[in-house]
C-alpha positions as a Markdown table, in Angstrom:
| # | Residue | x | y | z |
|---|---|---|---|---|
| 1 | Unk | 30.3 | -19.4 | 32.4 |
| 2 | Unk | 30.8 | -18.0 | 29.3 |
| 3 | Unk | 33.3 | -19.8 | 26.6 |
| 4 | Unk | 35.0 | -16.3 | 26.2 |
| 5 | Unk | 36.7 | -13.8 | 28.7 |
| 6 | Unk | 37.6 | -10.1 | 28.4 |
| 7 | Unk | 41.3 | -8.8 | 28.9 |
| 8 | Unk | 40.1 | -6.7 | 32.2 |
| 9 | Unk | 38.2 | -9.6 | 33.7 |
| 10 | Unk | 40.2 | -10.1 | 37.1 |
| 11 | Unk | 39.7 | -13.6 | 36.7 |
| 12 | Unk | 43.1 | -13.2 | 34.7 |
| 13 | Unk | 44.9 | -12.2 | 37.0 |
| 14 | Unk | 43.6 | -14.5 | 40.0 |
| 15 | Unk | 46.8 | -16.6 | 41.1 |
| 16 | Unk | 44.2 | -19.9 | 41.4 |
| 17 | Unk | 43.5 | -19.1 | 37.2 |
| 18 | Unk | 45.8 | -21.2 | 35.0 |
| 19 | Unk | 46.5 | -19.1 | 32.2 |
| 20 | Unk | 47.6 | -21.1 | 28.6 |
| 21 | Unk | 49.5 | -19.6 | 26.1 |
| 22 | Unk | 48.3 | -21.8 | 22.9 |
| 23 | Unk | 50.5 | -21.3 | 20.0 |
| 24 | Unk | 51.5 | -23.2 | 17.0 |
| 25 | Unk | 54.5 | -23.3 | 14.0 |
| 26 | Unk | 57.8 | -23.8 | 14.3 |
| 27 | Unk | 58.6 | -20.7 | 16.3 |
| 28 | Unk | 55.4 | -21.1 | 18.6 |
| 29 | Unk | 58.4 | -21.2 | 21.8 |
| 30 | Unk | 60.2 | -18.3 | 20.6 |
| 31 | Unk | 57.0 | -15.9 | 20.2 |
| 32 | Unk | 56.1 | -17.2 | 23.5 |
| 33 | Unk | 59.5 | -16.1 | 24.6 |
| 34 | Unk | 59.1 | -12.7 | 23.2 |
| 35 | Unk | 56.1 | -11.5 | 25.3 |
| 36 | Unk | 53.3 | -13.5 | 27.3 |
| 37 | Unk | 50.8 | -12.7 | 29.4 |
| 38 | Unk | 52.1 | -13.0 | 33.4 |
| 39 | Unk | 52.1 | -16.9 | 34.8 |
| 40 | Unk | 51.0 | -17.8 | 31.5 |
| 41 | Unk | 52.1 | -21.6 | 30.7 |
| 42 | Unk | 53.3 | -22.4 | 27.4 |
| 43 | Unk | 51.5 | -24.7 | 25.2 |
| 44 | Unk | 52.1 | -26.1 | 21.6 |
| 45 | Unk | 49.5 | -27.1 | 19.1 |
| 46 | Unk | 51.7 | -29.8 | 17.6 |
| 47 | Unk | 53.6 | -31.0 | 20.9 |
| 48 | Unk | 50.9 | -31.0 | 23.1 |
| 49 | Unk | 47.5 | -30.5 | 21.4 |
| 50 | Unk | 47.9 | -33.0 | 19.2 |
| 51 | Unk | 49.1 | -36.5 | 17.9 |
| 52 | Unk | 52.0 | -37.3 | 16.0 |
| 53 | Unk | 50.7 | -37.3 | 12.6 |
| 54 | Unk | 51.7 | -41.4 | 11.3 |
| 55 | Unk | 49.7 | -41.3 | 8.5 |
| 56 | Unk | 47.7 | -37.9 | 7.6 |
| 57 | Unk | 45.3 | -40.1 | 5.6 |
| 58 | Unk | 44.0 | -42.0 | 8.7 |
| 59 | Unk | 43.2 | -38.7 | 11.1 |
| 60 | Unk | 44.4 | -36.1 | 9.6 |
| 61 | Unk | 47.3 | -33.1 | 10.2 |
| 62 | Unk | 46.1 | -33.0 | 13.9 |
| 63 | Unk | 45.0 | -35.8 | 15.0 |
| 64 | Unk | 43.7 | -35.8 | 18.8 |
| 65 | Unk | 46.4 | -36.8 | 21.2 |
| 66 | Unk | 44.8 | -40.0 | 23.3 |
| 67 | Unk | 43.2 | -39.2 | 26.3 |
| 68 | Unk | 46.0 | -40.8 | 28.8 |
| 69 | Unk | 48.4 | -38.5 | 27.3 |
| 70 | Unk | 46.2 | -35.6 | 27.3 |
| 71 | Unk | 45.0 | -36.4 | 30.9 |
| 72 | Unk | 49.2 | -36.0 | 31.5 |
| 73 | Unk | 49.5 | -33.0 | 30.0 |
| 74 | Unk | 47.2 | -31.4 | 32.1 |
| 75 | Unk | 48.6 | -32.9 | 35.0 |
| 76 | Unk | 51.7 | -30.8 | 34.2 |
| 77 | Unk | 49.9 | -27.9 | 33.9 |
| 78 | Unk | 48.8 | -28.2 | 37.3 |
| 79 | Unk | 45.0 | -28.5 | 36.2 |
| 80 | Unk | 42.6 | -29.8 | 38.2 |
| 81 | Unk | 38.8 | -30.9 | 37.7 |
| 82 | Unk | 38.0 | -28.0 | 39.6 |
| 83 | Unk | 40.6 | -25.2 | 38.3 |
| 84 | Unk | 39.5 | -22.3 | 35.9 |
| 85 | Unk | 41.5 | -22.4 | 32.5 |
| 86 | Unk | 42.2 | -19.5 | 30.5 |
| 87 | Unk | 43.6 | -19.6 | 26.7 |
| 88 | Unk | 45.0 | -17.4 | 24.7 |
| 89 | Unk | 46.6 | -17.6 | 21.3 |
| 90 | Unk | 48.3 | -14.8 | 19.2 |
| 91 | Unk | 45.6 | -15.3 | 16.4 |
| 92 | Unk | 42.5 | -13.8 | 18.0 |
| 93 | Unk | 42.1 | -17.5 | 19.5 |
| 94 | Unk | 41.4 | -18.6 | 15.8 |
| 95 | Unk | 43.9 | -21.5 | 16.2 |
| 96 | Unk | 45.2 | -23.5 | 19.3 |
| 97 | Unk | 43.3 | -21.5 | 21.8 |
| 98 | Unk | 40.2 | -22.4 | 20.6 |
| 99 | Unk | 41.9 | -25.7 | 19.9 |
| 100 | Unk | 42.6 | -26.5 | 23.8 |
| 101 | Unk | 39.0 | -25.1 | 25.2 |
| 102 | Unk | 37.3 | -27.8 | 22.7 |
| 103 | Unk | 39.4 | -30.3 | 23.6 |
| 104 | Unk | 38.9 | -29.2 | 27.3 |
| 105 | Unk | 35.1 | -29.4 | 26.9 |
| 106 | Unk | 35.1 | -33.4 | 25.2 |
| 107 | Unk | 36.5 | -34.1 | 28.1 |
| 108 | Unk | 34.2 | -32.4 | 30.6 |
| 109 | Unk | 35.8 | -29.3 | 32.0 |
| 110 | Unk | 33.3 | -26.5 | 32.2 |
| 111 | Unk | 35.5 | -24.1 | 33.7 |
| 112 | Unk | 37.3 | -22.9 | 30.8 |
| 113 | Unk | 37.1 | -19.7 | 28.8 |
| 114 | Unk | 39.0 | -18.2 | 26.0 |
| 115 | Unk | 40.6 | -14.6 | 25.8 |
| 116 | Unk | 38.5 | -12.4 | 23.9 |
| 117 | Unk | 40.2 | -10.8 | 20.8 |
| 118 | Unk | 44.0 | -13.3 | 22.1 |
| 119 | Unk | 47.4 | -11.5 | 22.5 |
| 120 | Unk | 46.8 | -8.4 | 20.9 |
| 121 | Unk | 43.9 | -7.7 | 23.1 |
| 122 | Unk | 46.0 | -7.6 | 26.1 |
| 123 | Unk | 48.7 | -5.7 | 23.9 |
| 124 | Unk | 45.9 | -3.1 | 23.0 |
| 125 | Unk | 45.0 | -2.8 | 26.8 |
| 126 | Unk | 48.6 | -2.2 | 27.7 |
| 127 | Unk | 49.4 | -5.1 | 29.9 |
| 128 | Unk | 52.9 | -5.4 | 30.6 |
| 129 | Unk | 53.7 | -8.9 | 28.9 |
| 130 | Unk | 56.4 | -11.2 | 30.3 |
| 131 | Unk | 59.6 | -13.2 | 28.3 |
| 132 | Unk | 60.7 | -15.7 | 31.0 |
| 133 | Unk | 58.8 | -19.2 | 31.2 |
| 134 | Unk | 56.7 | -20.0 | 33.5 |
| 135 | Unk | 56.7 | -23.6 | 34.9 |
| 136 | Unk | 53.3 | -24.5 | 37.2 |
| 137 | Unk | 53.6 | -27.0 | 40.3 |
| 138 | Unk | 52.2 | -30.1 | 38.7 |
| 139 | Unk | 49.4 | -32.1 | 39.5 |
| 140 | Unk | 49.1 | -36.0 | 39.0 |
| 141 | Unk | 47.1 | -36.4 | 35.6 |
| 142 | Unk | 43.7 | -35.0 | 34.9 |
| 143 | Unk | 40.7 | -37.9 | 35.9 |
| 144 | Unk | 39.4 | -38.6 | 32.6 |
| 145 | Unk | 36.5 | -40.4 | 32.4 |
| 146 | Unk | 35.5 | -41.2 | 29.4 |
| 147 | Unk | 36.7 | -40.5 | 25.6 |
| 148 | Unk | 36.1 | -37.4 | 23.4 |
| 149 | Unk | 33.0 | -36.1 | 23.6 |
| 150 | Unk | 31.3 | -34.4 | 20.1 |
| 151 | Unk | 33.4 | -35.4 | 17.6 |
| 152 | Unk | 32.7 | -37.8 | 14.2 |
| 153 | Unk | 34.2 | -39.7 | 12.0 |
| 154 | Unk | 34.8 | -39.7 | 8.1 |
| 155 | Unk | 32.0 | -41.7 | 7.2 |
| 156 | Unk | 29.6 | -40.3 | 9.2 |
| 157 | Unk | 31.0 | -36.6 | 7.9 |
| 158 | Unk | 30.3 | -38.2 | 4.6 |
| 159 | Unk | 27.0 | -39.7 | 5.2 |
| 160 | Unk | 25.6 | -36.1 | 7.1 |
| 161 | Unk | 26.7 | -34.0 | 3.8 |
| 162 | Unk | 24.4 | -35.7 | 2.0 |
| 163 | Unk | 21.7 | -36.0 | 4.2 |
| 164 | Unk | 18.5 | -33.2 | 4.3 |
| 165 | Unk | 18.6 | -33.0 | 7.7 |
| 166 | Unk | 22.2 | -32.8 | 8.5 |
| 167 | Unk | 24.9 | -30.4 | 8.3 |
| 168 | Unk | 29.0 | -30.0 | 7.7 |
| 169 | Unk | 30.2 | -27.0 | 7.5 |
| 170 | Unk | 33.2 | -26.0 | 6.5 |
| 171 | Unk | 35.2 | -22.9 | 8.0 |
| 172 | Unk | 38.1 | -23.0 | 5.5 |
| 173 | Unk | 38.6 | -19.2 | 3.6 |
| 174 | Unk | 36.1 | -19.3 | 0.3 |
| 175 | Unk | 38.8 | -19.3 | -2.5 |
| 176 | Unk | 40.3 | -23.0 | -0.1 |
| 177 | Unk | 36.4 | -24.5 | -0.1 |
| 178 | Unk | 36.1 | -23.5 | -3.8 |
| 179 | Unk | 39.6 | -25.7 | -4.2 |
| 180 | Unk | 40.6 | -22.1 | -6.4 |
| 181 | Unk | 44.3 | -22.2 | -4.0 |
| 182 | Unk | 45.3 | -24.9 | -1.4 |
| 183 | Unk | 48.3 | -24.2 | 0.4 |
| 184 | Unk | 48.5 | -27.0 | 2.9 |
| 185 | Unk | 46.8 | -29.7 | 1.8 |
| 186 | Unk | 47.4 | -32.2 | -1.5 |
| 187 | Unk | 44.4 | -31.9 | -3.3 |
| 188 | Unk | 42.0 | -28.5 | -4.0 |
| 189 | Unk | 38.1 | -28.5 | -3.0 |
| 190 | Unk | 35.6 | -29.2 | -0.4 |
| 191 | Unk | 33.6 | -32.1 | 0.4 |
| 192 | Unk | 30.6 | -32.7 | -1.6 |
| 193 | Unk | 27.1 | -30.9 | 0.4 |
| 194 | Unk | 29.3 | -29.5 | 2.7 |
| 195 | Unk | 28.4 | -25.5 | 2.7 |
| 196 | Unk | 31.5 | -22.8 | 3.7 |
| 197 | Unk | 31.1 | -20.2 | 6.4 |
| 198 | Unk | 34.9 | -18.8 | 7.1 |
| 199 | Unk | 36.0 | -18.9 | 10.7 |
| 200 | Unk | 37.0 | -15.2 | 9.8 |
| 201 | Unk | 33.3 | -13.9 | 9.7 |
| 202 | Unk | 32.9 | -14.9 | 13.5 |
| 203 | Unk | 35.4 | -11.7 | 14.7 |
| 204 | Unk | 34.7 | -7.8 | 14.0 |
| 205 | Unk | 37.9 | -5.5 | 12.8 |
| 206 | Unk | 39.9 | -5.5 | 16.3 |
| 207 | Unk | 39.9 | -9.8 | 15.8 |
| 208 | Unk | 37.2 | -10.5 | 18.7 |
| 209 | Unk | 34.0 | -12.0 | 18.2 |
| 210 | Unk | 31.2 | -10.0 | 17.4 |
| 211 | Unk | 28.0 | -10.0 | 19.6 |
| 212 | Unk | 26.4 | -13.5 | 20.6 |
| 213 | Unk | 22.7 | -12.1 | 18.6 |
| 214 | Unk | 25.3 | -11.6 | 15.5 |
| 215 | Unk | 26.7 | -14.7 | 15.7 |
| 216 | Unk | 23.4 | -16.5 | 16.4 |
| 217 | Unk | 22.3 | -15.1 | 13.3 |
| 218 | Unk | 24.6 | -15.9 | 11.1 |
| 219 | Unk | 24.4 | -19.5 | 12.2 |
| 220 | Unk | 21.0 | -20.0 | 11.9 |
| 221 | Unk | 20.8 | -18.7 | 8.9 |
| 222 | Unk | 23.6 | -20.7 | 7.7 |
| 223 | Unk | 21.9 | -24.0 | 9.6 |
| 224 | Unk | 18.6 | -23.3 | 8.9 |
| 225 | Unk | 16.0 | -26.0 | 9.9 |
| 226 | Unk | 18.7 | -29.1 | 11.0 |
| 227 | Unk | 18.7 | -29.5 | 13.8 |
| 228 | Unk | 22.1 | -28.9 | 16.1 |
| 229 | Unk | 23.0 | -32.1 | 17.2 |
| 230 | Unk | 23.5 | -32.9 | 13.0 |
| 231 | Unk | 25.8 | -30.3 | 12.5 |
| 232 | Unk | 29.1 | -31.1 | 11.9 |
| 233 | Unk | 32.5 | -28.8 | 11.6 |
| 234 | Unk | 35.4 | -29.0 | 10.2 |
| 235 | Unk | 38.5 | -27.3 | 8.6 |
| 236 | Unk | 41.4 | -27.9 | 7.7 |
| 237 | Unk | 42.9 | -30.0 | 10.4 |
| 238 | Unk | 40.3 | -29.4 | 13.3 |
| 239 | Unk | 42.0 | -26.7 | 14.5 |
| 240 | Unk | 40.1 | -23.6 | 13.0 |
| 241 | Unk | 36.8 | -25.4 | 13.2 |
| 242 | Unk | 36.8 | -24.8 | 16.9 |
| 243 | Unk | 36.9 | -21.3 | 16.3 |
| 244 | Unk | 33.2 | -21.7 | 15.1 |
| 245 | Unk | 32.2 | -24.6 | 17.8 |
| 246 | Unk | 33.7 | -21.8 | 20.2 |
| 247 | Unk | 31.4 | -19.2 | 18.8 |
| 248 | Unk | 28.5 | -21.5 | 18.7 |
| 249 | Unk | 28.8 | -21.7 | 22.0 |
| 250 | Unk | 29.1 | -17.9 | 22.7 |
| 251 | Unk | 26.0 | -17.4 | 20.5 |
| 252 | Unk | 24.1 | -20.4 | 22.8 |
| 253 | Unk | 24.5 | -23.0 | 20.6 |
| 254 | Unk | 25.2 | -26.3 | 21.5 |
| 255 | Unk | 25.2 | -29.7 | 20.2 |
| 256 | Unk | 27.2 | -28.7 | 17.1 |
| 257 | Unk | 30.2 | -31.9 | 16.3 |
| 258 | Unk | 33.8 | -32.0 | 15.3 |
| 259 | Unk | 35.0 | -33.9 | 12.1 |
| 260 | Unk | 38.8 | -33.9 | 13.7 |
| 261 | Unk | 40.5 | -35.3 | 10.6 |
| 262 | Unk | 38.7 | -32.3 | 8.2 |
| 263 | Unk | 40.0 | -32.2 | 5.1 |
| 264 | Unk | 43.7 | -33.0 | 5.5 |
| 265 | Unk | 42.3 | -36.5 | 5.7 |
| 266 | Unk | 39.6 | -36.5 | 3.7 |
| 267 | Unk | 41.8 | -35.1 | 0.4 |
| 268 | Unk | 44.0 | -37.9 | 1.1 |
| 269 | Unk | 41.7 | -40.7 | 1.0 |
| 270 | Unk | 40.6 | -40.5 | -2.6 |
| 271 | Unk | 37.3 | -39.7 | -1.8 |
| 272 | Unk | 34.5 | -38.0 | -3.7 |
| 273 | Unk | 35.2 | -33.8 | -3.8 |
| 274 | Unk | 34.2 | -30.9 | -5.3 |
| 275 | Unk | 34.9 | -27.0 | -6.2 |
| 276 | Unk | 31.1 | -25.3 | -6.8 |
| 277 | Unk | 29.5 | -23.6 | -4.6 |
């Protein structure tokens, strides 16, 4: 099954689909409110796809909620092992969509895809979009078997930028990675060896990702000889970076990791950085 899924796909409309509207900020409820795709289930990046943030320094903006509360939440969405998940976001999937689908694949779910180009794709295809909520019968929680699956820690994200035959790369915008603006975060830069590739250069000028040969491309040129199991993603807050691990996949690309805490917690550990290229 391919990680993405067009807006005509009739797999969208299927009653047995469960359709995610993925949004974040402060107003994620109130755009939800204000148009969403039919039986579409309302999802928040920072109530439901993540933890609350105790210390930013010790995982991050958005750290990964633990999987008992995660197996919960898709409980309530009525998710089963078996069910077929589609996400959308209103950010051409660059932020919580591609968020949930990762965090759906750590835990084993193959059966989940991303909307192709997000909101405005369906907007563009003129699908009538709905303003009431919709609430799914609930399931008991999700059987999770084991932990996250793909993800690594600080040291080792550390440890792989300075190693030949390992890879971080980070998906930030250029003038972020060359610390020339931060807008979130405390401190400016990038993490020493780590190389930038924006999340931005995945989609084409309608906001959907361009062709898998493109994006294979681009990857292997970026990746060059390591090998995929040693490279490792990040962002800001590992939310963005699974823009790219989603696009990996598209391209057939798998192995690739997630450095969850990115650099919202690496900037805040007082830990080596820099602003070249």
């Amino acid at each position: 099954m391919s990680p993405l899924i067009e807006i005509n796909d009739p797999a969208i409309t299927n009653p047995d689909s469960v359709i995610i509207d993925a949004r974040g900020g402060i107003d994620s409820l109130q755009r939800y409110l204000a148009g969403h795709l039919p039986n579409a289930i309302y999802a928040d990046l920072d109530q439901h796809l993540a933890a609350k943030v105790i210390d930013a320094a010790m995982g991050g903006r958005h750290p990964l909620p633990d999987i008992e509360t995660f197996g919960i939440l898709l409980g309530t969405f009525g998710i089963f092992p078996e069910s077929r998940v589609i996400i959308y976001d209103d950010k051409f999937a660059a932020n919580s969509a591609a968020r949930l689908w990762w965090m759906l694949r750590a835990i084993g779910h193959t059966k989940v895809q991303v909307l192709n180009g997000g909101l405005q794709a369906a907007i563009n295809s003129g699908v009538t979009l709905n303003t009431q909520p919709f609430t799914p019968a609930p399931a008991g929680p999700y059987p999770i078997k084991d932990n996250y699956k793909g993800t690594v820690t600080i040291e080792e994200t550390g440890i792989a930028a300075q190693t030949d035959d390992s890879l971080v790369i980070d998906v930030r915008e250029t003038p972020r990675y060359l610390g020339q603006t931060e807008p979130i975060d405390l401190v400016a830069g990038h993490i020493p060896g780590a190389i930038n590739l924006p999340y931005i250069l995945n989609l084409d000028a309608d906001g959907k990702y361009l062709a898998p040969e493109t994006l294979r491309k681009a990857y292997d040129d970026a990746i060059g000889n390591v090998q995929y199991d040693k490279v490792t993603v990040h962002c800001g807050s590992g939310v963005t970076a699974c823009h790219t691990l989603l696009g990996m996949a598209y391209a057939g690309i798998k192995g690739a990791k997630l450095y969850v805490g990115s650099w919202s917690e690496w900037s805040r550990r007082d830990l080596p950085l820099a602003t070249d290229e």
